[in-house]
N, C-alpha and C positions, 0 to 999 in steps of 0.2 A: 681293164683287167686289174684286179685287188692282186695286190704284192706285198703288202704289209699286214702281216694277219696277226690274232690275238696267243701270246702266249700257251704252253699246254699249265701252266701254272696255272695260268689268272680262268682258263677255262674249267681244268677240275674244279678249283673255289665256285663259279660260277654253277656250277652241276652239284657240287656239296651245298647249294644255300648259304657260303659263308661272306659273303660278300655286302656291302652296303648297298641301298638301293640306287642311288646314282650309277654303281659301276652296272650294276643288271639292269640298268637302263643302255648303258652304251657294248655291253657286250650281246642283250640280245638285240637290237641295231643291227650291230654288226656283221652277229649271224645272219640275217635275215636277207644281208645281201651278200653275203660269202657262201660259197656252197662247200668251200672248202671246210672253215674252221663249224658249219653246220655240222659235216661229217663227223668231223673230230671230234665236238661235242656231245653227237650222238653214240661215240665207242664209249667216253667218260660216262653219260649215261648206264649205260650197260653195265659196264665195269660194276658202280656201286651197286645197281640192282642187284647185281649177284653178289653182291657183299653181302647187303640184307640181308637176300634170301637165306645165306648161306647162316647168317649170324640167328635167322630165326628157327633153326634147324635144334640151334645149342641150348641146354638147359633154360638160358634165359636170365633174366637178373630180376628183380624184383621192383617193380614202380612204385616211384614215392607215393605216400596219401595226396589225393587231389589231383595228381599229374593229369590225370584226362581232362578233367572239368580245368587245367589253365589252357593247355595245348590247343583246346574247344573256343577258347575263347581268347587266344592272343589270332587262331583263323577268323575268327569273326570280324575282329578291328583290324586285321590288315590289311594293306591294299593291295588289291589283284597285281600279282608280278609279270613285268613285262616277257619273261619269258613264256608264259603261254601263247604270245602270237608272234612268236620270234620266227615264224616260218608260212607266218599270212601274207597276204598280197602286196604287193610294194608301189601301186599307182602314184602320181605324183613324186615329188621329192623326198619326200620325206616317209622312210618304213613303217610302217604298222605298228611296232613298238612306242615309235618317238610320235606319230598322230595323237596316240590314246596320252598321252601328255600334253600333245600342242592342243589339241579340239578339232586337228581339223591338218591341215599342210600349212606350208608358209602365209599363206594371206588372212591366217591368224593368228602368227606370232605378234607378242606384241614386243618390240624392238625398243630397246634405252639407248641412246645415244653416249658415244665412250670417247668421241673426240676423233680426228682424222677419217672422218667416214664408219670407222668400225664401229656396229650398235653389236646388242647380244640380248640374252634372255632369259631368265635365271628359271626353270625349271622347280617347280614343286617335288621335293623328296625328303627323304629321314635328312636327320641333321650329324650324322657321320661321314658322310662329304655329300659334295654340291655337285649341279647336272647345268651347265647353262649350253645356249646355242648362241656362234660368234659369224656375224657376216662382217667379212673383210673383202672393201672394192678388190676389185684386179690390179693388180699392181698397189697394194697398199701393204705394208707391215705391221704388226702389232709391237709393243715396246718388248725389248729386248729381257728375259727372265729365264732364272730358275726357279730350282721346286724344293721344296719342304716337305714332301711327300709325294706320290703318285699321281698323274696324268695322264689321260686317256684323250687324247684327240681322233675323234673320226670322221672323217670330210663326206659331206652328203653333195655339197656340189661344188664345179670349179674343183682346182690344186691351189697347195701350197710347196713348201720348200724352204728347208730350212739349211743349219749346217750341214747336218747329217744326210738326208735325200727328200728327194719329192713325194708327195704325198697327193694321190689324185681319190677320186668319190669310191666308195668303200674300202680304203685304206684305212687304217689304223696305226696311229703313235703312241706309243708305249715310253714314257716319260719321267726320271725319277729325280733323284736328288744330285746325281754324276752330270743331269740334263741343265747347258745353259744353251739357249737359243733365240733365234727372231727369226718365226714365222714369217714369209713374204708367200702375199697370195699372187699365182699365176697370170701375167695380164692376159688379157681374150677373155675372162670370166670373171665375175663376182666368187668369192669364195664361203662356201657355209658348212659349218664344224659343228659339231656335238663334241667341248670338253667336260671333262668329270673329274674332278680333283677332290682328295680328301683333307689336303690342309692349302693353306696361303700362298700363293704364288710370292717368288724371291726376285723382285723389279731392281733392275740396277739403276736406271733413271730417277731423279729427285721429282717429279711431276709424278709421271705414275704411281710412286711411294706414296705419296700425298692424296692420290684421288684414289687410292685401296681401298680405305674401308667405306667408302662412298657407293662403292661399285661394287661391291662384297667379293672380291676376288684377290 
């Protein structure tokens, strides 16, 4: 049972388009196995639709020269958003959304090694924040940090637990700069995360500091 769900903030942004590609990577995820914050997303939805409609009702404003022919062509060069299959099939571990990234479910991730058993996997996306995936054995911890900006951790298998509460498979952690923590994953299972951060994690250990930019985190 999902007990950690996503904000009604970070979900309008998510329904507005204002979001970086990493975060609409882990919030359509999320949906996809929440039926709850599905729902909610679906009233957000609505909502603006009748914004629109309503705003195209009114006189109107006048579009720049050219406005169609960039709008034409920034859809061209972008890449399909994960929220079109935020509500496809979820076989395997890993949802529909975060497949069409990996190629495939885990026996194609490909895994870097980060020291203590914990590997990860840095995810292809825009470069206004980053999308990786973290397996952490059962019973192992990641180094202890805060944030410089926002985090988004959401467990696709196994728990963790941290200071605040546990976190089991489609939960969501919602993480900011207020946040210092050390993740310990659940023993009885391996534990595997989709975090999304938009700037550098804040490591109080002198090892970790030292292997940051190595490990782009």
């Amino acid at each position: 049972m999902i007990t950690h769900h996503l904000s009604d903030r970070l979900l309008m942004a998510y329904s507005a388009g204002a979001l970086p590609e990493a975060f609409n990577l882990a919030i359509a995820t999320h949906v996809a196995m929440c039926d709850e914050c599905r729902a909610r997303l679906a009233s957000f939805d609505a909502v603006g639709g009748a914004v629109l409609e309503a705003a195209a009702d009114d006189a109107g404003v006048a579009m720049e020269t050219g406005a169609l022919a960039t709008a034409l062509a920034r859809i061209k060069s972008a890449r399909p958003s994960p929220r079109l299959k935020s509500v496809a099939a979820r076989e395997g571990c890993l949802p529909a959304p975060l497949r069409d990234y990996v190629g495939g479910d885990l026996a194609q991730v490909q895994w870097r090694n980060l020291g203590g058993g914990v590997r990860q996997a840095i995810l292809p996306t825009s470069q206004e924040a980053s999308a990786r995936l973290l397996y952490i054995p059962a019973g192992a911890a990641v180094p202890d940090h805060g944030h410089r900006g926002m985090e988004l951790t959401l467990v696709l298998q196994g728990a963790f637990a941290d200071e605040d509460a546990r976190f089991g498979r489609g939960d969501i952690e919602i993480a900011d700069e207020a946040t210092h923590h050390q993740p310990v994953a659940e023993a009885g299972a391996d534990c595997i995360c989709l975090a999304v951060t938009d700037a550098p994690l804040r490591f109080r250990g002198l090892l970790p500091r030292l292997a940051q930019p190595f490990f782009g985190i």
